[in-house]
TORKE-279013 format. One line per field, with one value per residue: x, y, z of N, C-alpha, C in turn; residue number from 1. Coordinates in pm, 1 decimal. Last residue first. Layout:
n.x <- c(X,...)
n.y <- c(Y,...)
n.z <- c(Z,...)
ca.x <- c(X,...)
ca.y <- c(Y,...)
ca.z <- c(Z,...)
c.x <- c(X,...)
c.y <- c(Y,...)
c.z <- c(Z,...)
resi <- c(NUM,...)
//
This chain:
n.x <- c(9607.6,9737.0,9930.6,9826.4,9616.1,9763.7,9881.3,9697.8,9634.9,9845.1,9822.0,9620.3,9680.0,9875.2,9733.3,9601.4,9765.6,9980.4,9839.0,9978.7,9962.7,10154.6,10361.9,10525.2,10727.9,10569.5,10522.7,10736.5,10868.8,10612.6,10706.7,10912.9,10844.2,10636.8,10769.1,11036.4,10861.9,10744.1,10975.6,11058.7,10830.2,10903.5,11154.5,11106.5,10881.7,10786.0,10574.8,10395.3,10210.8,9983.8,9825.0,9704.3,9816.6,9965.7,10241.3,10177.9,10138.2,10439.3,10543.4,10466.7,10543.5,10826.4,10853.2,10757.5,11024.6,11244.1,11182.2,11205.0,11490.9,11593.1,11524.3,11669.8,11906.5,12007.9,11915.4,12154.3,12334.5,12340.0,12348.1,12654.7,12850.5,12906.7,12829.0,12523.9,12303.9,12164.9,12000.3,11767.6,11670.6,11569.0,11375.3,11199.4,11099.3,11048.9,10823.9,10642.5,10607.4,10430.7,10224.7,10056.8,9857.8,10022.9,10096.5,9792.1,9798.9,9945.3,9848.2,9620.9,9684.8,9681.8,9453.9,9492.8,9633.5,9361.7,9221.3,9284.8,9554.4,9822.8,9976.7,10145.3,10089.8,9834.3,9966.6,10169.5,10057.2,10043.7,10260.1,10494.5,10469.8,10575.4,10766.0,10910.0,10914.4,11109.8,11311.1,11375.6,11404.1,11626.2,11815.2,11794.9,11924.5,12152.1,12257.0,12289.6,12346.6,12204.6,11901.6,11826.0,11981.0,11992.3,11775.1,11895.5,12077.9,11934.9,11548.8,11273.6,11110.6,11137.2,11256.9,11486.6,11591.8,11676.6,11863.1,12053.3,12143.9,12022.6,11983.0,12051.9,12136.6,11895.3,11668.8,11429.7,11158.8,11236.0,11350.9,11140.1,10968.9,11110.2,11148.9,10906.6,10873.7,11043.1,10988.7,10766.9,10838.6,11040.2,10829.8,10629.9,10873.3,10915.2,10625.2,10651.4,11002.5,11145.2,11302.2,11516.0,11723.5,11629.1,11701.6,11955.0,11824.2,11674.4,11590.3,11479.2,11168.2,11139.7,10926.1,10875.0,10835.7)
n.y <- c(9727.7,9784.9,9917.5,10105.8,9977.2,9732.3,9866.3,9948.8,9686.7,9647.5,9772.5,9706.1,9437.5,9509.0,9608.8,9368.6,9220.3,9282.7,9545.1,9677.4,9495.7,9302.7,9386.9,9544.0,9352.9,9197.7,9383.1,9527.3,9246.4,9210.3,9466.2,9429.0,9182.7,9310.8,9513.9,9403.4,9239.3,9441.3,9558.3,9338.8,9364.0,9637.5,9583.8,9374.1,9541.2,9837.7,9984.8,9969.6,9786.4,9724.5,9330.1,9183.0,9139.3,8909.1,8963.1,9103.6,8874.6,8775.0,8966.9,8918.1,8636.2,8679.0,8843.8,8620.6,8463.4,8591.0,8623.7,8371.0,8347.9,8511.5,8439.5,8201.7,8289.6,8340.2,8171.6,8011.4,8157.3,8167.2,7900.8,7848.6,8163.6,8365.3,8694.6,8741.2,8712.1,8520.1,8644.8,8720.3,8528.8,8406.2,8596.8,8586.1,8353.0,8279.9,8454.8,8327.4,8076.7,8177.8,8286.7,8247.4,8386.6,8611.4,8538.1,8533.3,8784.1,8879.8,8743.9,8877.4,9009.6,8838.9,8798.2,9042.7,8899.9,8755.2,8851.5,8800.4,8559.9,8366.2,8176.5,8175.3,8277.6,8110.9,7873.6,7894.1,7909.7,7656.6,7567.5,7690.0,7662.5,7440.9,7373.6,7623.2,7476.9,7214.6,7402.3,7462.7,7248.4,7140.6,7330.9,7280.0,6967.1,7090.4,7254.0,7040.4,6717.6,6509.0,6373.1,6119.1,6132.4,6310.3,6274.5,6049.7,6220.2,6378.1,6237.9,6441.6,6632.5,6928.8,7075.4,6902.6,6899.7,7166.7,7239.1,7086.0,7215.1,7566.9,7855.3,8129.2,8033.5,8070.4,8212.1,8214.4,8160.2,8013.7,7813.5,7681.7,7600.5,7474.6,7216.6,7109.3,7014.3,6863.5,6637.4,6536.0,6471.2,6247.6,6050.2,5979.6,5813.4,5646.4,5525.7,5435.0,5448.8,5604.1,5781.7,5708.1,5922.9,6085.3,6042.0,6284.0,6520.6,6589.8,6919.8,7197.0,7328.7,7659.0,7927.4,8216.2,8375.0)
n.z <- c(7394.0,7713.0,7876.4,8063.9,8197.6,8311.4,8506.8,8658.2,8702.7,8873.1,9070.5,9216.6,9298.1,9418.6,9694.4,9767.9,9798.0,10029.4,10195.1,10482.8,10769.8,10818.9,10936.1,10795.0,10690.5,10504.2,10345.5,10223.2,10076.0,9909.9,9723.7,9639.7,9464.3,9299.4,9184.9,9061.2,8891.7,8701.4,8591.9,8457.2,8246.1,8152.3,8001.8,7857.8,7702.7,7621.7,7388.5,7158.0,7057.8,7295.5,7349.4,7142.4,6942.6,6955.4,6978.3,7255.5,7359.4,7310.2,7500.4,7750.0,7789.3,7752.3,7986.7,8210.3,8119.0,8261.5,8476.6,8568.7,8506.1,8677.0,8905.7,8912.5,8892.5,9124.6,9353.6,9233.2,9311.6,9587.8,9639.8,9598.7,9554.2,9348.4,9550.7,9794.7,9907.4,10059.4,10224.8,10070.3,10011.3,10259.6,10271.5,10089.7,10155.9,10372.5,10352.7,10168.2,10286.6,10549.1,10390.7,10143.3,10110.0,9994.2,9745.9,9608.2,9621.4,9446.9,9218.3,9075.8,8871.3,8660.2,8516.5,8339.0,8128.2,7984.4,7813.1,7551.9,7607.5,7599.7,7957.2,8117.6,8322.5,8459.4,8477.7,8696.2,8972.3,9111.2,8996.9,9127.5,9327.1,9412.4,9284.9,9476.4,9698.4,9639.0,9587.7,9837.0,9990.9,9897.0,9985.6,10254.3,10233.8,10118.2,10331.9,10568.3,10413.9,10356.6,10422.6,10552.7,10724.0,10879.9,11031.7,11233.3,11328.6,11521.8,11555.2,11553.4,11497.9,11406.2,11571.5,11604.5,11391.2,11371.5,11584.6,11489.6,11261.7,11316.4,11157.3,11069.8,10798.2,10716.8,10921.9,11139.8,10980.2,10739.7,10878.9,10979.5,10744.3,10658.7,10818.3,10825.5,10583.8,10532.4,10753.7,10585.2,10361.2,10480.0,10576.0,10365.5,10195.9,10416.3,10381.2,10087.9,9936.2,9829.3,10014.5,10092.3,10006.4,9716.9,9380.0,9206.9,8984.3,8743.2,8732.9,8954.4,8849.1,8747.8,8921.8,9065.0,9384.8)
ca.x <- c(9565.5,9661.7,10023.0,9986.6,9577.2,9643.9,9958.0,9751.1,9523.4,9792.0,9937.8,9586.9,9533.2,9903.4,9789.7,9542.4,9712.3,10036.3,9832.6,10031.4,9941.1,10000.1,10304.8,10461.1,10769.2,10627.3,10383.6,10633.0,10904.1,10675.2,10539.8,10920.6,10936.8,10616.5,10695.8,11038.5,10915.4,10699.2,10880.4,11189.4,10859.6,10776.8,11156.1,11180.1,10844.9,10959.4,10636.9,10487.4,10335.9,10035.2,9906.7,9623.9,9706.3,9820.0,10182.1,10144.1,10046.6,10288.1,10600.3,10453.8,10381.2,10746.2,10874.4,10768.4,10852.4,11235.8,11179.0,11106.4,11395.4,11640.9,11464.5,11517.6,11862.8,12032.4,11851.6,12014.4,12364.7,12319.7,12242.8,12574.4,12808.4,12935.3,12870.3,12703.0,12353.8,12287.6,12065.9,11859.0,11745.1,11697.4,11512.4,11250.5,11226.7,11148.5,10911.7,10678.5,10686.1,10574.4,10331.6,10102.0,9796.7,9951.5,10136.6,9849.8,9677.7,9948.6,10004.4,9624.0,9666.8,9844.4,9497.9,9418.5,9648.7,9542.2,9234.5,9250.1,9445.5,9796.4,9875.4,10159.5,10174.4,9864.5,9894.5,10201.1,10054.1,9978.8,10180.3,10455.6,10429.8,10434.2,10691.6,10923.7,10839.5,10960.2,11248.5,11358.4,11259.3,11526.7,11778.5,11738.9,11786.2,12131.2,12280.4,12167.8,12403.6,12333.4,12005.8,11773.5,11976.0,12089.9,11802.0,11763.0,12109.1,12033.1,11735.3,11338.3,11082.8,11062.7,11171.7,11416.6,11594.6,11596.3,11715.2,11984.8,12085.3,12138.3,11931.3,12053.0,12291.5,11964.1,11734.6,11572.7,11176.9,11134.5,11440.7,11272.0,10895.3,11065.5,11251.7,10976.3,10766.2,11070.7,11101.5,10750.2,10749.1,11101.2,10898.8,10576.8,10787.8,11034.8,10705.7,10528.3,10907.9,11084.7,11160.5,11370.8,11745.1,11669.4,11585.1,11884.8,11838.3,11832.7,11595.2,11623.8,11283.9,11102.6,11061.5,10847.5,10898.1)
ca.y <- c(9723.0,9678.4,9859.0,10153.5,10092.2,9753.6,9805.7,10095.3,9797.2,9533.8,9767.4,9828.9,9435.6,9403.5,9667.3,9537.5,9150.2,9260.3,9448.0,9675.8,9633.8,9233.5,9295.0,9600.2,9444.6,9126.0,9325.9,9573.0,9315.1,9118.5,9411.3,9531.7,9192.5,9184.4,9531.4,9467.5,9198.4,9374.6,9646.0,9414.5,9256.7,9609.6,9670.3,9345.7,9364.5,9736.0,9932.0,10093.2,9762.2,9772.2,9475.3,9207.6,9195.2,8870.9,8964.1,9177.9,8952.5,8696.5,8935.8,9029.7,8649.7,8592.2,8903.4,8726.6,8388.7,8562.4,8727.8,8416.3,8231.8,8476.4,8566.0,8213.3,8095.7,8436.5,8278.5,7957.3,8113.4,8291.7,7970.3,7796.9,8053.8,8252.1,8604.0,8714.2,8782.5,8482.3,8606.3,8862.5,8563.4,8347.9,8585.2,8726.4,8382.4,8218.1,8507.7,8434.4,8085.8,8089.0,8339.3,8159.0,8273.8,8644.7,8508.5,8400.1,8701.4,8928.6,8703.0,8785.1,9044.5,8848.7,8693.6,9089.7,9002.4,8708.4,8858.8,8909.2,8587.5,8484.3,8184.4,8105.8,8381.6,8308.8,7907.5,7877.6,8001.3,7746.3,7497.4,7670.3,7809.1,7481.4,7347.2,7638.3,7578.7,7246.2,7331.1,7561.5,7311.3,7021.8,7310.3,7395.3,7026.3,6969.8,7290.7,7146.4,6827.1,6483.5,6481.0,6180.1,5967.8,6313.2,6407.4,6005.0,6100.2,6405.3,6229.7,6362.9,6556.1,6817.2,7128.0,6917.3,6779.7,7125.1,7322.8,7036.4,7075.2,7499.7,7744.9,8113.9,8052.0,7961.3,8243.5,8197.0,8200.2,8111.2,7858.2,7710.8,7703.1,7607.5,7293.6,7194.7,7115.5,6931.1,6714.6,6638.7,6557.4,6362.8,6153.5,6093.0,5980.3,5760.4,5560.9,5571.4,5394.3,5509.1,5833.6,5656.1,5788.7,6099.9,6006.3,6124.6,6480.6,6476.4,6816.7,7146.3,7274.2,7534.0,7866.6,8104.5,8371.1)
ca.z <- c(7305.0,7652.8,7757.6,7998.1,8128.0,8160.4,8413.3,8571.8,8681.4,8780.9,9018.6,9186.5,9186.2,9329.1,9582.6,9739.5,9731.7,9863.8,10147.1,10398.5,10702.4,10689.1,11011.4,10866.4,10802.5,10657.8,10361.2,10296.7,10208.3,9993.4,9847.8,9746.6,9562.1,9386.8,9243.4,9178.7,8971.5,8816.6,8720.6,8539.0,8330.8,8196.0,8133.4,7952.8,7748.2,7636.9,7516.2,7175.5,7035.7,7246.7,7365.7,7311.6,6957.5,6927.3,6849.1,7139.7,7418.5,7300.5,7370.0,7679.5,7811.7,7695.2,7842.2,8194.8,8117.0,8070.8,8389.2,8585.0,8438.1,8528.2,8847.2,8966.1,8801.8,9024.7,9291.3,9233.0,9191.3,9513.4,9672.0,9528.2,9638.9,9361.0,9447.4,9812.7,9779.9,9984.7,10320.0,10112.7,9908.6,10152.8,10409.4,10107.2,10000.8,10326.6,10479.0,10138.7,10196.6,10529.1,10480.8,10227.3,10133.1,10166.3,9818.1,9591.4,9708.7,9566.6,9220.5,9227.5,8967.3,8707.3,8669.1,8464.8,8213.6,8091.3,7960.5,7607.0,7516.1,7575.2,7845.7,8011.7,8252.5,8419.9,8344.4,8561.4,8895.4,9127.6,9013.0,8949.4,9307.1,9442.0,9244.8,9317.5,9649.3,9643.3,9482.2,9750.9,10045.3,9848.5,9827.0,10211.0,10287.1,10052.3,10250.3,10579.2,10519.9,10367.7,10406.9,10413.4,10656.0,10799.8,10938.8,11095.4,11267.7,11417.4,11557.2,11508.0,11620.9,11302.0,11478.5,11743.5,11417.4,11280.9,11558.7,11606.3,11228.3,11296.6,11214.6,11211.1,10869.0,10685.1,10829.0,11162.2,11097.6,10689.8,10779.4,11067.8,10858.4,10566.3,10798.3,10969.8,10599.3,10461.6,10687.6,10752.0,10322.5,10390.8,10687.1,10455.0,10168.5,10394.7,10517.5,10158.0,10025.8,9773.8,9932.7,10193.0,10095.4,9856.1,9489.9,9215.5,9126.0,8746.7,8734.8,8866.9,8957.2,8737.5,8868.2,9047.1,9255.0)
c.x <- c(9450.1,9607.6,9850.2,9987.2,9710.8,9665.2,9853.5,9806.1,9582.6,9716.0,9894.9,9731.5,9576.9,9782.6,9876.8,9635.9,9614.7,9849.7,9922.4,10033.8,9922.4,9922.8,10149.2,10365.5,10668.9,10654.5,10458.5,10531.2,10811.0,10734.4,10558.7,10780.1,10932.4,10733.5,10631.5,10934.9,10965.5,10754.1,10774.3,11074.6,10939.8,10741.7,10987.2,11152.7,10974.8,10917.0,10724.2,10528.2,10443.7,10169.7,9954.9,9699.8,9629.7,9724.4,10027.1,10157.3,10077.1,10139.8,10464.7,10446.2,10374.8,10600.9,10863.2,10734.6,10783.3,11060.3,11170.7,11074.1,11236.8,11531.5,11532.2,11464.2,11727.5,11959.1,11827.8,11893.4,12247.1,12282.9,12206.7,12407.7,12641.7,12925.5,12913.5,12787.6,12481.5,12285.5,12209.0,11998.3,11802.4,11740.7,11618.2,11411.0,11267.6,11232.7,11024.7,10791.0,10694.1,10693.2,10421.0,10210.5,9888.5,9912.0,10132.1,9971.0,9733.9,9864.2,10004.2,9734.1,9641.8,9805.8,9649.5,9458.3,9608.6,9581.8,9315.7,9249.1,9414.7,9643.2,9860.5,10053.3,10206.5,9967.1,9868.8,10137.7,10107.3,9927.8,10018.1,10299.7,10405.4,10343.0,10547.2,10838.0,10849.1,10891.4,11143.5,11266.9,11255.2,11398.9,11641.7,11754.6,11745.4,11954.4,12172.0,12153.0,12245.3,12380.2,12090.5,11810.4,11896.2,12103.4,11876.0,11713.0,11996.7,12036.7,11791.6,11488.2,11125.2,11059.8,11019.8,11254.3,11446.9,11522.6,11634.8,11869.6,12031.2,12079.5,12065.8,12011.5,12204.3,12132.8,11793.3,11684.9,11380.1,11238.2,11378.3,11326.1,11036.3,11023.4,11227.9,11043.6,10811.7,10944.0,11129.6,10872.3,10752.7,10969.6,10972.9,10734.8,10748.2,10937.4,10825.1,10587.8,10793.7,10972.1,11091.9,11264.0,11602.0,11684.0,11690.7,11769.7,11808.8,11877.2,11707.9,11600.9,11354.7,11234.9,11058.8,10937.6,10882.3)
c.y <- c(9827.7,9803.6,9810.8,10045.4,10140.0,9894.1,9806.0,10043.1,9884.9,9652.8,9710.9,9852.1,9646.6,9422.4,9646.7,9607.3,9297.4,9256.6,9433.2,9573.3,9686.2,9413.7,9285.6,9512.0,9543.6,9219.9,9250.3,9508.3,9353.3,9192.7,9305.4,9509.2,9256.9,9176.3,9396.3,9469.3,9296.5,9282.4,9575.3,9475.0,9300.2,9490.6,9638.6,9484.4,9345.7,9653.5,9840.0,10048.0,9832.8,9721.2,9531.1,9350.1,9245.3,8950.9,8900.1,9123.4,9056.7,8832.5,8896.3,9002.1,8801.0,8658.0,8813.2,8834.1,8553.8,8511.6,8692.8,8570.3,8314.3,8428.6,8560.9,8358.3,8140.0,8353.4,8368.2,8094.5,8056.8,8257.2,8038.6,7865.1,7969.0,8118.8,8478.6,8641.0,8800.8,8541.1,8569.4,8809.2,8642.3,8432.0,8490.5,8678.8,8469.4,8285.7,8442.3,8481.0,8254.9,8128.7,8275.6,8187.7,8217.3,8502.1,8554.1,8421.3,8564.1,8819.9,8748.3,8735.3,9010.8,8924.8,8734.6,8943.1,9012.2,8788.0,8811.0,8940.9,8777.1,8526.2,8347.5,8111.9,8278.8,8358.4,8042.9,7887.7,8022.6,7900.7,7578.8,7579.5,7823.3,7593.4,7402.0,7548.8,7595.5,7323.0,7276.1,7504.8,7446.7,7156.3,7240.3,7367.3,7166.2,7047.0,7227.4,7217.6,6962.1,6578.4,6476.3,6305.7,6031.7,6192.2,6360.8,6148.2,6039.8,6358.5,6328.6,6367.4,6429.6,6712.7,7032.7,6985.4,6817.1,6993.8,7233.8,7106.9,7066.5,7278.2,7628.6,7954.3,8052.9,7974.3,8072.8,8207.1,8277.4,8220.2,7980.5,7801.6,7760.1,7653.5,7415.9,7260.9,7206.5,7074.5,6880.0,6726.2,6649.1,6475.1,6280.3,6160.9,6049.5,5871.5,5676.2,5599.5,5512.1,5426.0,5708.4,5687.0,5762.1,5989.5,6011.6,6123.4,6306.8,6477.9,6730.8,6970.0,7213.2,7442.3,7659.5,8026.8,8232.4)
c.z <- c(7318.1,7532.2,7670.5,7854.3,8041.9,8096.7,8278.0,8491.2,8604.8,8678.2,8843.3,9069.4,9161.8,9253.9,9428.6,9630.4,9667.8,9818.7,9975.4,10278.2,10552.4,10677.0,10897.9,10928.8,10880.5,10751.7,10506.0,10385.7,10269.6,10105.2,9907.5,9835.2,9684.4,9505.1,9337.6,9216.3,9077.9,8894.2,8785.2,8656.1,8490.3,8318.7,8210.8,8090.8,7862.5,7733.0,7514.6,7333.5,7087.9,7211.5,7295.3,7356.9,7088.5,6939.6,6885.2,6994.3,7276.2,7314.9,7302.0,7535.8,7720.9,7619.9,7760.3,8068.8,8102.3,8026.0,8255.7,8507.4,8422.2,8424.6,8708.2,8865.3,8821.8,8889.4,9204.7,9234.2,9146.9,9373.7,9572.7,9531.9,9558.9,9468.9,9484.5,9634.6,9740.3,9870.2,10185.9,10146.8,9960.3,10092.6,10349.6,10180.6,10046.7,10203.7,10396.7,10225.5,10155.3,10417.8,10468.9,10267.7,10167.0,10188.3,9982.3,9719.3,9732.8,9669.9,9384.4,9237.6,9098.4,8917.3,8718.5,8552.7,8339.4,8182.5,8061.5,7726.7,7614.3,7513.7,7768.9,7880.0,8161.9,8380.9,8365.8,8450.3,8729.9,8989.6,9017.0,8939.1,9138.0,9402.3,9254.1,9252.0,9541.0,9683.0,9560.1,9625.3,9888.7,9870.4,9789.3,10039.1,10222.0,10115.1,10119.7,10453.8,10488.7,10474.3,10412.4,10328.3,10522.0,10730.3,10865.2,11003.3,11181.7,11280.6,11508.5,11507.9,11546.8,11409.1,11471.6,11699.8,11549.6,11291.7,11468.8,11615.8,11361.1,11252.8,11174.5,11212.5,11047.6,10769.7,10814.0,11040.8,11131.9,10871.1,10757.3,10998.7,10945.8,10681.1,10705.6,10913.1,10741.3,10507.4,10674.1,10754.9,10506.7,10377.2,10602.9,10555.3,10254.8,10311.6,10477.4,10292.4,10124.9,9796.0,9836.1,10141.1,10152.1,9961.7,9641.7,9344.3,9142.4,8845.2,8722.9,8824.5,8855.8,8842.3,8859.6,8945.0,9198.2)
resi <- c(209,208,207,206,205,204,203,202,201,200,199,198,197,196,195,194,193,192,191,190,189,188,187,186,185,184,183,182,181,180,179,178,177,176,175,174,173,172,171,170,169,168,167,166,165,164,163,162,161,160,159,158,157,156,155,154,153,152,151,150,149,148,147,146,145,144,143,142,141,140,139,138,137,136,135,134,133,132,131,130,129,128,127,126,125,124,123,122,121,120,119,118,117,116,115,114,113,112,111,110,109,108,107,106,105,104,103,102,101,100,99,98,97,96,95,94,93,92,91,90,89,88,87,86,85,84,83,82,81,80,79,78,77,76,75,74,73,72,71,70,69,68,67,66,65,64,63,62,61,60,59,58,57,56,55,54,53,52,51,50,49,48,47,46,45,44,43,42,41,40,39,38,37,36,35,34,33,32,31,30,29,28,27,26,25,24,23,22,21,20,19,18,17,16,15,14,13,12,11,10,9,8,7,6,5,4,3,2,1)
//
């Protein structure tokens, strides 16, 4: 899912310096893989410390608490994925469309983060905890981009007028979603990236011009 990161975070204790960058970047790369693996409630700070090959105590010189960490790894996926994928739903010409269809490919390329969201988000559907409140911030955002790109797409002509830009959006996100699941529980059986292009496909044939 993709999403812009929160800004007006002050700088993390050591990121000023290329030494504290590289250790926050190792950091941050044990702790998605722990978190992806073990959920956020199974890993604890000594899992994480032992992860990444490093103190308690030098974790917590750049983290305050585990809470703080799993925010920092959310936002940088969220860069990574905006990064990746922000000009296919930012742009409107005749063929836009069709790059939506590697959205599947884009996320088989990188397990990790696909295990992480699915197992965050399931893990804090709970109201009002800060998490939840972040995921609920994620598909908010990512839907509204979404019925954007629609929106755009038909005043230029590219799509029909006779379709609903939110519900259209609404079905691909489930559909990225539920292929996510599929795609972990049956061990890669089950390609996002196959059927994301076949998804993609009937999507043309329903709305394009």
């Amino acid at each position: 899912m993709i999403e812009g990161s929160r800004e007006g975070h002050p700088s993390a204790p050591g990121t000023r310096q290329p030494r504290g960058r590289k250790r926050r970047a190792e950091i941050l790369k044990g702790a998605r893989k722990l978190f992806a693996q073990r959920g956020f409630r199974g890993t604890s700070l000594a899992m994480l410390a032992e992860e990444i090959g490093i103190t308690d105590a030098g974790l917590l010189y750049h983290f305050p608490n585990k809470s703080a960490l799993l925010l920092a790894v959310l936002e940088e996926t969220d860069r990574e994925q905006e990064t990746r994928m922000a000009g296919d739903l930012d742009t409107a010409d005749a063929n836009y469309i069709a790059s939506w269809a590697e959205f599947g490919k884009v996320l088989e390329d990188d397990p990790v983060l696909t295990a992480l969201d699915v197992l965050m988000s399931a893990e804090h559907l709970e109201a009002g905890s800060e998490f939840n409140e972040y995921f609920k911030g994620r598909y908010e955002t990512f839907r509204k981009r979404l019925v954007r790109s629609f929106e755009a797409g038909r005043q230029a002509g590219v799509f029909r007028q006779d379709f609903d830009p939110l519900m259209e959006a609404a079905l691909m996100i489930a559909t990225l979603d539920g292929l996510r699941l599929q795609w972990l529980l049956s061990d890669g059986r089950i390609s996002m990236a196959e059927v994301m292009r076949y998804f993609i496909g009937h999507m043309q044939a329903r709305i394009l011009a």
